[in-house]
C-alpha positions in Angstrom: 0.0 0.0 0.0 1.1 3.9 -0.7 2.3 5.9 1.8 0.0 9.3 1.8 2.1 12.1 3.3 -0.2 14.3 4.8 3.0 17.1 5.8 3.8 17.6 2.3 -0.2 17.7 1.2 -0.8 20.5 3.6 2.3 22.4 2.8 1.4 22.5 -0.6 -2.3 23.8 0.2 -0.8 26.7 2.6 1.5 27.2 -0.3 -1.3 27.6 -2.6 -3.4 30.6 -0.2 -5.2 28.4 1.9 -5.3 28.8 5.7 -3.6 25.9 7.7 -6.7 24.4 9.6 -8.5 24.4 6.4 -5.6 22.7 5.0 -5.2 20.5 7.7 -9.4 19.5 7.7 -8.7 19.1 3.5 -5.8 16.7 4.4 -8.0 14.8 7.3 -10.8 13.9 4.5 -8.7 12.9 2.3 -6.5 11.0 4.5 -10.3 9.7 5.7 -11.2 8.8 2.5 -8.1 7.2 1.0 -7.9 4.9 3.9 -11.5 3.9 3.3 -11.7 3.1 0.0 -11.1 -0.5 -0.9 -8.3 -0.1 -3.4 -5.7 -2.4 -4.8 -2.0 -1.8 -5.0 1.0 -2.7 -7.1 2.4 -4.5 -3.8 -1.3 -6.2 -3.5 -1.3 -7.5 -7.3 2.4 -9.0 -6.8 1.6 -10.5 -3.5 -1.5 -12.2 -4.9 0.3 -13.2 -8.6 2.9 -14.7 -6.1 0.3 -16.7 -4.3 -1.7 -17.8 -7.5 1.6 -19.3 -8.8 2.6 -21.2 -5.1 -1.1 -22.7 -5.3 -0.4 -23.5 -8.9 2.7 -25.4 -8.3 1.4 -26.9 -5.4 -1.9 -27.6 -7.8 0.1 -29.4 -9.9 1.9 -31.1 -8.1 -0.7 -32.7 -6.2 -2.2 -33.6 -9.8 0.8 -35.2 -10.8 1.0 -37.2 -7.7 -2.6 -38.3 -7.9 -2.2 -39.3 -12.0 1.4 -41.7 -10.7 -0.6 -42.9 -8.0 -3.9 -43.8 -10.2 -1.4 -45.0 -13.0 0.4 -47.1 -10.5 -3.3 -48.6 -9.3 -4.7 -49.1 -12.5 -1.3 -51.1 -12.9 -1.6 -53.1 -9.9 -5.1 -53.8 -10.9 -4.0 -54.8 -14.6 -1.5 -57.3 -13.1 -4.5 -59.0 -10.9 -6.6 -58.9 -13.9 -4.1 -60.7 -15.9 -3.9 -63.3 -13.5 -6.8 -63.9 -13.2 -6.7 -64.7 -17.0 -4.3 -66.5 -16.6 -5.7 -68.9 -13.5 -9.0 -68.9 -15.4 -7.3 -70.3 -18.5 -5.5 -72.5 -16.7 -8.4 -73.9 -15.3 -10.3 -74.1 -18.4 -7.7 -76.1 -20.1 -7.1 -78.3 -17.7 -11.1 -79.2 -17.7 -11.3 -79.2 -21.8 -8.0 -81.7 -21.3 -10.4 -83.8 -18.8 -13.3 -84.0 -20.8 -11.0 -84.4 -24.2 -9.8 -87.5 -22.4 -13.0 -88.8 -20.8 -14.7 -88.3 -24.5 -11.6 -90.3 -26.0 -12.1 -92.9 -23.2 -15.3 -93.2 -24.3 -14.7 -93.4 -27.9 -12.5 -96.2 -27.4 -14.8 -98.4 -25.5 -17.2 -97.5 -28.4 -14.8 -98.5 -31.5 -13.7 -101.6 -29.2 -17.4 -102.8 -28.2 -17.9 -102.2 -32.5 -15.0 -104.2 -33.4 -15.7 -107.0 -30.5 -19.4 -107.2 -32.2 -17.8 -107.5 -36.1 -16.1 -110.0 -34.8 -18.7 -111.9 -33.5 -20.7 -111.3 -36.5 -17.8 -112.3 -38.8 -17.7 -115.6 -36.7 -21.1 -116.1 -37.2 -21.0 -115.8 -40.4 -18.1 -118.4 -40.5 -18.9 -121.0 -38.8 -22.6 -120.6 -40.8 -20.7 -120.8 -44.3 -19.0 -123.7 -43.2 -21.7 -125.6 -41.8 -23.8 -124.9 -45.0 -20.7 -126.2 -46.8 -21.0 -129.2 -44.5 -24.5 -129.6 -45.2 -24.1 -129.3 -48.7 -21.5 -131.9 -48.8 -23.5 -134.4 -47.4 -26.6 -134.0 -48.0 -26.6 -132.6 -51.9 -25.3 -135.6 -54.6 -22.4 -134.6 -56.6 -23.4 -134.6 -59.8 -25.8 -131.6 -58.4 -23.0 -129.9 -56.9 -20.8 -130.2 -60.0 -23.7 -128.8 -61.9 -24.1 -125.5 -59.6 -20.5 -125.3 -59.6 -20.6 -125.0 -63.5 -23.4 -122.3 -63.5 -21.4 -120.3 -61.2 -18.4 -120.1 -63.2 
């Protein structure tokens, strides 16, 4: 804030023809109303640019703090989630590899039970040709048989 100097004001006024108390009661009103007044000064405007910048540093500073420290959690958190993929995956393919072999397992009984009934069937049919050839050999003359065996080839 300006220093008024109210000595130099009123020496000016009696300087200029007016009486001293009158200069003095001049001086006294505006003294009054200088210190009244809600003014702002040179000083004032640098002391508040000084504080805007201190709260802007400290602003951003605290900005940058919170942005490392949200970067740093949204890290952490992208580690668990991955994880968790991970574990989740791990899981899965341990249970497709579990039902994979189950479903093979099964499969095999299936081809196995097929191949022990063609078997069978193949038997069958075996021991039916030859007992028909047996039948045939006994029961059906030759001459007969030569006959069929010459309208077959």
């Amino acid at each position: 804030m300006s220093h008024f100097d109210t000595y130099v004001f009123i020496k000016n006024l009696e300087s200029s023809g007016i009486p001293e108390h009158q200069a003095k009661a001049i001086c006294d009103g505006l003294k009054e109303c200088h210190e009244a007044s809600d003014h702002v000064s040179k000083a004032d405007l640098m002391e508040f640019k000084s504080e805007m910048k201190t709260e802007m540093s400290d602003f951003k500073t605290e900005i940058k703090t919170e942005m490392a420290d949200f970067k740093s959690e949204i890290r952490s958190y992208m580690a668990e989630f991955k994880a968790d993929i991970k574990a989740d995956m791990s899981e899965f393919k341990v249970s497709m590899k579990a039902d994979m072999d189950c479903l093979e397992s099964r499969l095999d009984k299936k081809i196995s039970d097929t191949a022990h009934r063609q078997t069978k069937v193949i038997g069958a049919m075996v021991v039916g040709s030859i007992t028909l050839l047996s039948l045939f050999d006994r029961y059906i003359p030759t001459n007969i048989a030569g006959a069929a065996q010459n309208i077959w080839s």
